[in-house]
Phi, psi and omega in degrees: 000137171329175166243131195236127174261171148326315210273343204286102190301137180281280159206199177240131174230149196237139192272136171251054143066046164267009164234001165188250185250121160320134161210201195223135181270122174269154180212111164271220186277299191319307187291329179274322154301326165331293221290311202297314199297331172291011181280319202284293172315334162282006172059027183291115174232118182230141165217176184286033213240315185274127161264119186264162177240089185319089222193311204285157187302165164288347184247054146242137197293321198288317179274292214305268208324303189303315176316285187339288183296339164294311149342292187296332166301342192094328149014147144288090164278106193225150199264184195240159180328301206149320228222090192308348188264358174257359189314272196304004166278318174300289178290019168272312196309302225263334154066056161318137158247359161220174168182082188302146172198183174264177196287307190313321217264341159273342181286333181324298171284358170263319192299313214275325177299325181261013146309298168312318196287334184249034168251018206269145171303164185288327196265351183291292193294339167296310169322291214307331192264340167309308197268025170253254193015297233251327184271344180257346166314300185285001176271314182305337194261311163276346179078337181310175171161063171224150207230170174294343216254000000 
């Protein structure tokens, strides 16, 4: 068996060049353990209770690190279809308690909810934005983000 140092390559994860030229990132052992503990030191709280939904590629550096620090939790990991029009099925199937992604897929998801809302009768859409309203006041004010149910 090898002798595997800090220093040691873990993998190549390859960039997909929307900001220049593709290239391959070495990430050694030192660097990828770095990136999981910062998950943990960043006050990410996972235990083996938690199911993630597997979707962004193996070679984006952001799923490698979360699978990692979920592994070490003990975490649940389920992959997703394929097929991204299916995303809510899936995670409806898998009954996520979590679910890191990049900024396209959430802004992805704020366009089509706010799309839907505003296709809402006036008293629907008045609920509706009194109870955003009313949910980002306590996180902003209280830190909450938890519901009655």
């Amino acid at each position: 068996m090898p002798n595997v140092t800090l220093e040691t390559m873990y993998l190549i994860l390859y960039t997909s060049g929307t900001t220049g030229i593709p290239k391959g990132a070495l990430i050694t052992q030192n660097g990828m353990a770095s990136a999981v503990a910062s998950l943990h030191y960043a006050q990410i709280d996972l235990n083996e209770t938690d199911i993630h939904l597997s979707w962004l590629p193996l070679a984006h550096i952001f799923e490698r690190e979360f699978e990692g620090m979920l592994f070490c939790m003990k975490g649940c990991i389920g992959s997703y279809s394929g097929d991204i029009k299916n995303m809510k099925d899936d995670i409806a199937n898998l009954r996520l308690t979590v679910l890191p992604s990049v900024p396209r897929i959430f802004n992805r998801i704020y366009e089509t909810i706010k799309q839907k809302v505003g296709q809402l009768g006036f008293l629907k859409k008045m609920l509706f934005d009194y109870a955003y309203k009313t949910k980002l006041n306590d996180l902003h004010k209280k830190g909450k983000y938890t519901n009655c149910l």
